[in-house]
PAZAPA-4460 file (N, C-alpha, C; in steps of 0.05 Angstrom, whole numbers, plus 32768, in hexadecimal, padded with zeros to 4 digits):
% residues 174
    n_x    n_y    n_z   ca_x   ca_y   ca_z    c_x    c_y    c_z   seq   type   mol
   8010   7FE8   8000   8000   8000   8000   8011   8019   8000     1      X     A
   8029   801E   8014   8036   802E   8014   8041   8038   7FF6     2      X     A
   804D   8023   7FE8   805D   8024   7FD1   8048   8033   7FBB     3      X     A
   802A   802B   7FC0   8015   8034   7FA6   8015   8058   7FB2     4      X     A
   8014   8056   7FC6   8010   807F   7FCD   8028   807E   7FC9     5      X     A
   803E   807D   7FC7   8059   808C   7FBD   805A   808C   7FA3     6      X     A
   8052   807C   7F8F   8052   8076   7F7C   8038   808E   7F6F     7      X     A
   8028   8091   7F7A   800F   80A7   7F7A   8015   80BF   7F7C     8      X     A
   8029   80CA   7F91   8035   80DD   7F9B   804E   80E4   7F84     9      X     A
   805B   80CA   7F80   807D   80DD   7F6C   8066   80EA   7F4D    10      X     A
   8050   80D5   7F4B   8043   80E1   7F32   8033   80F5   7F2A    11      X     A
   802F   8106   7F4A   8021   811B   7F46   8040   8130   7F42    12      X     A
   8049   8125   7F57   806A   8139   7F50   8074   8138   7F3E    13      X     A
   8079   812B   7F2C   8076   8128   7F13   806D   8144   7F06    14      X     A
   8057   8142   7EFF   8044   814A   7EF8   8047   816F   7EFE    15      X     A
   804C   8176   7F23   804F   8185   7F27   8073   8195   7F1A    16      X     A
   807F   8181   7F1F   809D   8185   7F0D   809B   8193   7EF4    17      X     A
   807D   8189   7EE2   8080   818F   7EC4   806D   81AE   7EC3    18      X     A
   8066   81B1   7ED6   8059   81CC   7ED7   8071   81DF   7EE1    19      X     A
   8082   81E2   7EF1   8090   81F1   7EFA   80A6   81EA   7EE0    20      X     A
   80AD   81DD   7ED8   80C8   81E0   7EBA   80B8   81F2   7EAE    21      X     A
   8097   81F8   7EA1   8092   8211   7E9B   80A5   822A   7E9A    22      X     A
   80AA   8227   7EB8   80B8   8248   7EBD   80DC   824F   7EA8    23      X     A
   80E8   8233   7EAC   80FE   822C   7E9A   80F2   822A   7E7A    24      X     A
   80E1   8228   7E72   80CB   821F   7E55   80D7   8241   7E51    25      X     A
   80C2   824A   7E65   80C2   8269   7E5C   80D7   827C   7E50    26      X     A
   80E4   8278   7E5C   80FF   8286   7E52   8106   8277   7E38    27      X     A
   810D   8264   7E39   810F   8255   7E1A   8109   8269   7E02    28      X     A
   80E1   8262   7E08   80D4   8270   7DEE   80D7   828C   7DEA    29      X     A
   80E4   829C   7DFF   80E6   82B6   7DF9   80F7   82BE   7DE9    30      X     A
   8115   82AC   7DEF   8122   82A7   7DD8   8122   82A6   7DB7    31      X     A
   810E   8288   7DBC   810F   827D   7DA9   80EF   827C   7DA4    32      X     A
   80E6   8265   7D9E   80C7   8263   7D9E   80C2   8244   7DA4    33      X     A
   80A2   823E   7DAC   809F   8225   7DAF   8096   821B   7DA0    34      X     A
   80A1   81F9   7D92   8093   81ED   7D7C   807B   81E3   7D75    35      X     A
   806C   81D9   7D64   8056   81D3   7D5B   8055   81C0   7D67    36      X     A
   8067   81A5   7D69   805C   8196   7D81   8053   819A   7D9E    37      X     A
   8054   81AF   7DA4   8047   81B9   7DC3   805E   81AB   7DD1    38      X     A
   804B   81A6   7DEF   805B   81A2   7E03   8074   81B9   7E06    39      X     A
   8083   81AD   7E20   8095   81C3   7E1F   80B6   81BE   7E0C    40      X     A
   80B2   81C0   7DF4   80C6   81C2   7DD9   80CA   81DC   7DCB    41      X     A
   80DE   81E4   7DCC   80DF   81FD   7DC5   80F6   81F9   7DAF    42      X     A
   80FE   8213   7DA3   8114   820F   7D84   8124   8223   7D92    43      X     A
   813C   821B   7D9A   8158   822F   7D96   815C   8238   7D7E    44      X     A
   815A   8258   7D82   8160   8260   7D65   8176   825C   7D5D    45      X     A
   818E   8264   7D6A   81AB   8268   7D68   81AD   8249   7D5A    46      X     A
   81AA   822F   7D62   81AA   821A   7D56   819E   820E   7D3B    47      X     A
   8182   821C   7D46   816A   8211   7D3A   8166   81F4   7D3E    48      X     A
   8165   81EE   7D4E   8164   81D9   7D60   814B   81D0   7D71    49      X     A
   813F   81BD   7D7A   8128   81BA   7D84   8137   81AF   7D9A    50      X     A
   812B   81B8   7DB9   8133   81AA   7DD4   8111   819C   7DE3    51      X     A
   8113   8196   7DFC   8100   8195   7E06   80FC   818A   7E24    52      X     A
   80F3   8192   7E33   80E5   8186   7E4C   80CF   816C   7E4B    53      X     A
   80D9   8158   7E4B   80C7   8144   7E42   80C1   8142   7E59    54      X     A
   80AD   8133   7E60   8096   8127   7E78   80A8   811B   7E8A    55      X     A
   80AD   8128   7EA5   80BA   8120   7EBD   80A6   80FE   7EC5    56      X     A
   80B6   80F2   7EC4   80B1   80D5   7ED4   80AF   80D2   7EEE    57      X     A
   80AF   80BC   7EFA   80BB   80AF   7F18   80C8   809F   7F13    58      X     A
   80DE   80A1   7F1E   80F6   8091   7F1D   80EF   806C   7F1E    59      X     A
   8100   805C   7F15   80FB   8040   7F17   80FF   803A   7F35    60      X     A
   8113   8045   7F49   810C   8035   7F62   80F2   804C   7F6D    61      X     A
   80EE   805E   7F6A   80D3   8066   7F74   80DB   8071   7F8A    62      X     A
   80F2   8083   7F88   8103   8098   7FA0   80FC   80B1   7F99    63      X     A
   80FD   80B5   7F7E   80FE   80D7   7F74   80EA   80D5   7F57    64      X     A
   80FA   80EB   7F46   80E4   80EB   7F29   8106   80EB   7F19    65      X     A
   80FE   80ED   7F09   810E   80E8   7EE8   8102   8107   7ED9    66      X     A
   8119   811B   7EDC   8119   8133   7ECB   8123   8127   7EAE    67      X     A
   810F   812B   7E9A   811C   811D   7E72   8119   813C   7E69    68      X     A
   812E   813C   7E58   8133   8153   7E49   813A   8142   7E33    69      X     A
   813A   814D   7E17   8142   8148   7E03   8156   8158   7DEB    70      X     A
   815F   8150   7DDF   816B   8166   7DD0   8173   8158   7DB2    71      X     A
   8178   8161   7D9F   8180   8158   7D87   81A4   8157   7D8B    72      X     A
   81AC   813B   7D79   81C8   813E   7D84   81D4   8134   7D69    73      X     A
   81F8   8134   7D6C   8201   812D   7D4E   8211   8112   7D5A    74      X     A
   8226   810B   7D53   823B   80F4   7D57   8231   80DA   7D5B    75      X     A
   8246   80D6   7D6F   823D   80B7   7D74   822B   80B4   7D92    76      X     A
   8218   809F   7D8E   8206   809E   7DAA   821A   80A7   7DC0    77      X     A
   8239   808C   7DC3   824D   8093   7DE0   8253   80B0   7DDC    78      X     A
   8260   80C4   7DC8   8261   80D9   7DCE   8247   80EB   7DE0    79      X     A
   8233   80E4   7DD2   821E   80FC   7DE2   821A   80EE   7E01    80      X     A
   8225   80D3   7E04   8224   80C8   7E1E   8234   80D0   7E29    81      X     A
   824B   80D4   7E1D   8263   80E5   7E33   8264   8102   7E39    82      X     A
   825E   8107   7E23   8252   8128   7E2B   823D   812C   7E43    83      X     A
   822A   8123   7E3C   8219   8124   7E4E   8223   811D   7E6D    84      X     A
   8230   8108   7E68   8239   80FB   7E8A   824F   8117   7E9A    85      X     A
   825B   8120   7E84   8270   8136   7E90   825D   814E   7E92    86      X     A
   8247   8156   7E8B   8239   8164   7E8B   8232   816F   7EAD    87      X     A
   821B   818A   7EB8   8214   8186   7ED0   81FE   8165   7ED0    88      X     A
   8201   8164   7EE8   81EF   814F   7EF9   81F1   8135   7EED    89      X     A
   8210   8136   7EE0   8215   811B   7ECE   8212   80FE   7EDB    90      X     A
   8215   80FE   7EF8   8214   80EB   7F08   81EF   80E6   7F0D    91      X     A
   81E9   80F7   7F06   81CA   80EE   7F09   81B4   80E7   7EFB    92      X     A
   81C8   80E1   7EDF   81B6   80D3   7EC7   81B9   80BC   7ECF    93      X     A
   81A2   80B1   7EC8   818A   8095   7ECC   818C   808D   7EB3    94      X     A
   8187   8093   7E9D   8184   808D   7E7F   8186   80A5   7E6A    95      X     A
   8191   809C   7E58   8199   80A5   7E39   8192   8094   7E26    96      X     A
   8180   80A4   7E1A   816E   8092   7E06   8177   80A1   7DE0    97      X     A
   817A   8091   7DD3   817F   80A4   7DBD   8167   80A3   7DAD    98      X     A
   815C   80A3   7D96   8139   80AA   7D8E   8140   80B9   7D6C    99      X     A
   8130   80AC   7D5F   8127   80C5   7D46   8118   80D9   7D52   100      X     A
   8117   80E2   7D45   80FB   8100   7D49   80E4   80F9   7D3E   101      X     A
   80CF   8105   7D5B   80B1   80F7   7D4C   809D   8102   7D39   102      X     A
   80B4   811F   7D2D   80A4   8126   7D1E   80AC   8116   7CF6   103      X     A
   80A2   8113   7CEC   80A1   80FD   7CD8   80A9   8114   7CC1   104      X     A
   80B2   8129   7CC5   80C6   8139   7CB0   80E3   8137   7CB6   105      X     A
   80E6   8131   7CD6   8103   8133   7CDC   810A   8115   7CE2   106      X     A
   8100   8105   7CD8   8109   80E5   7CD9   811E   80E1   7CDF   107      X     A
   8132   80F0   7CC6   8151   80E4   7CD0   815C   80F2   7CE9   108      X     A
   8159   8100   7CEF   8160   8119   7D03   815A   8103   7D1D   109      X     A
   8177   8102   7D32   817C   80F0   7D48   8175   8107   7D62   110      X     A
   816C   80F9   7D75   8163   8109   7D90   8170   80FB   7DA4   111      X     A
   817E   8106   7DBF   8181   80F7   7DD2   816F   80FE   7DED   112      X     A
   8163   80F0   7DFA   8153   80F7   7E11   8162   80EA   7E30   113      X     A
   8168   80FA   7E3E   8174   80F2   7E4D   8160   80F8   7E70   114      X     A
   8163   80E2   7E83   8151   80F0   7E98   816E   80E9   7EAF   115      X     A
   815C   80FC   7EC6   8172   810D   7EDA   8161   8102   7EE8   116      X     A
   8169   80F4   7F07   8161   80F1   7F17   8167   8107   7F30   117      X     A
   813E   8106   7F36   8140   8120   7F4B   8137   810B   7F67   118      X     A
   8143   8116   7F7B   813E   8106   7F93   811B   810E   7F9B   119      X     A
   8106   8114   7F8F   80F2   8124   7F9E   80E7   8117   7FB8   120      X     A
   80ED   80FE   7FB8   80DF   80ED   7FD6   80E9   8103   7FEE   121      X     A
   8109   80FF   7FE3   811B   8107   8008   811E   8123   8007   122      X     A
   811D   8133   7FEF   8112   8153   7FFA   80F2   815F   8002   123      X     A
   80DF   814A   7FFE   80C3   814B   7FFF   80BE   8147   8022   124      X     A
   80C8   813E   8030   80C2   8130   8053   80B1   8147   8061   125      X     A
   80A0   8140   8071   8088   814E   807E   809F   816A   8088   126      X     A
   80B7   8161   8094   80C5   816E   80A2   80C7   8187   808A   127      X     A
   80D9   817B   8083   80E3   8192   8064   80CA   81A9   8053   128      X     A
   80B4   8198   8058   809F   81A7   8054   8097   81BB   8069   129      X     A
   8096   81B6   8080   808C   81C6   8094   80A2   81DA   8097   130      X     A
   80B9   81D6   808E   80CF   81EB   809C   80D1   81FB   8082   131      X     A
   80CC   81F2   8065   80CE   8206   8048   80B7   8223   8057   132      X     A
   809C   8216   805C   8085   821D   805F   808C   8234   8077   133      X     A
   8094   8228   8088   809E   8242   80A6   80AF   8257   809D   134      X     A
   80BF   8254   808B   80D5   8265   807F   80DA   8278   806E   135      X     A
   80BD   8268   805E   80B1   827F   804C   8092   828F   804B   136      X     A
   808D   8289   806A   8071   8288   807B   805C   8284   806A   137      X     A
   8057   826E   8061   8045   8264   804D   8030   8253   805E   138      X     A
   801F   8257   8059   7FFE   824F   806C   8000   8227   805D   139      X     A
   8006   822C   8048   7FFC   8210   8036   801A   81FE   8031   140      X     A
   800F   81E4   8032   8028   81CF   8039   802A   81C7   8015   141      X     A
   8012   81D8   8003   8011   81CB   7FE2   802C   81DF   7FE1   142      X     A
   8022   81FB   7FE6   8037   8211   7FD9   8056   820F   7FE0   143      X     A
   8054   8205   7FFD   806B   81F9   8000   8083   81EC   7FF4   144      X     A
   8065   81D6   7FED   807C   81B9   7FE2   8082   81C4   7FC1   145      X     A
   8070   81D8   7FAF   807F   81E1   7FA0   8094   81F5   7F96   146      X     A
   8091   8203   7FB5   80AE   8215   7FB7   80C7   81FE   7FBF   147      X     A
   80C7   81ED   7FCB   80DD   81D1   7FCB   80E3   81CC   7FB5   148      X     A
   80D0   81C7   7F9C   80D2   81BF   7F8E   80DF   81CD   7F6F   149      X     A
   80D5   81E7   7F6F   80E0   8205   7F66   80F5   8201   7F68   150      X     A
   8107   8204   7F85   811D   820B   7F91   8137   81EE   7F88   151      X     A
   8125   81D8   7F85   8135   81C4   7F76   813D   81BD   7F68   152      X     A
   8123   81BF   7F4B   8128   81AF   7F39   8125   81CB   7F23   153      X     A
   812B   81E5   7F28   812B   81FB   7F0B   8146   81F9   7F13   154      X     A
   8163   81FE   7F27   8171   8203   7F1D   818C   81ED   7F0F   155      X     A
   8180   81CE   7F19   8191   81BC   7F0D   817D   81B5   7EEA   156      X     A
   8164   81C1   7EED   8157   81BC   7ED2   816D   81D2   7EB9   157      X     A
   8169   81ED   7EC5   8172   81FF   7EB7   8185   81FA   7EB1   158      X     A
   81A3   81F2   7EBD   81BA   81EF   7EB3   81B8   81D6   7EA2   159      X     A
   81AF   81BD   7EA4   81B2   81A6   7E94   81AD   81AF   7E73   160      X     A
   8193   81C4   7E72   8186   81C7   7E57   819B   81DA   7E4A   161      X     A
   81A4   81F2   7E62   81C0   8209   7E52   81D1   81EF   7E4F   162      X     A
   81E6   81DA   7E56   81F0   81C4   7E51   81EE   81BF   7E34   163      X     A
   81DC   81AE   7E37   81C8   81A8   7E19   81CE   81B0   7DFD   164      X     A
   81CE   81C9   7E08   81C2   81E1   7DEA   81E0   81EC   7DE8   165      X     A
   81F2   81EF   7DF9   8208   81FF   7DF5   8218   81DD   7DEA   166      X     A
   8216   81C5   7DF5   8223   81AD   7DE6   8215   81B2   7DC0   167      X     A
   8207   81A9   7DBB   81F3   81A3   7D99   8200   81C1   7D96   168      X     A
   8204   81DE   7D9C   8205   81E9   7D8F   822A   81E8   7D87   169      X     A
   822F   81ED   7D99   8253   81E1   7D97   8257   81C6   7D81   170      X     A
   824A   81B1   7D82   8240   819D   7D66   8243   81A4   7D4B   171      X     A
   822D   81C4   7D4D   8225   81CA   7D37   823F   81E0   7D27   172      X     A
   8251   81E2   7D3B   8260   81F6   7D31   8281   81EC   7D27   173      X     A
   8279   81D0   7D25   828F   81BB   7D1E   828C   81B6   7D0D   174      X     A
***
């Protein structure tokens, strides 16, 4: 029983994860613009490049969630694997997946999606909640747990995606 409410719980966080990358989305499109496929995919102009915030998971042992970003990449799969690993939060990729693109004009065009494991169980604790909430004198334990969550997962999100886009574009200038 315990395992089905945690399992209930990482998937609302989840969920709540992909609403707050919005705020990282945002900046993107101001840049650049967001693509016809929706969701949060936007086009680096400087590249012309498509990135994206794909749908935060729960992790396979069911501790935290799985941040997936994606990006268009060139070389060999191990190169964008080693890049990536030397990259920030390189120790906290879970999986690297490589992919065509699903849009059926860019067939040949290769994508890598990579997810980042976020601890959300062990920064989420009643404790951690009640002391965010005292600190920032917040009445509500929801508003709380998404200022924890704010305060976590925009600034290792933000750097992985500048990562990303400053690797493919360095690619593109080879």
């Amino acid at each position: 029983m315990a395992q089905t409410q945690t399992q209930i719980d990482l998937d609302r966080l989840a969920d709540e994860m992909n609403v707050i990358l919005t705020d990282i989305f945002g900046r993107y499109v101001a840049q650049g613009s967001p693509t016809k496929l929706g969701g949060l995919r936007f086009l680096d102009v400087q590249s012309s490049k498509t990135f994206a915030f794909e749908k935060t998971e729960v992790s396979e042992d069911k501790t935290g969630n799985l941040l997936v970003l994606s990006a268009p990449y060139r070389g060999t799969e191990e190169d964008i694997r080693k890049a990536l690993t030397k990259g920030p939060y390189g120790k906290e990729i879970r999986r690297v997946t490589v992919r065509g693109s699903a849009d059926a004009g860019k067939a040949d065009k290769r994508f890598v999606e990579v997810a980042y494991y976020m601890p959300t169980a062990s920064w989420l604790t009643d404790e951690a909640i009640m002391d965010f909430a005292k600190k920032h004198k917040m009445t509500s334990s929801r508003d709380a747990l998404t200022g924890i969550l704010k305060e976590k997962v925009l600034p290792p999100a933000s750097e992985v995606m500048e990562y990303l886009i400053s690797e493919i574009r360095a690619t593109l200038d080879h």
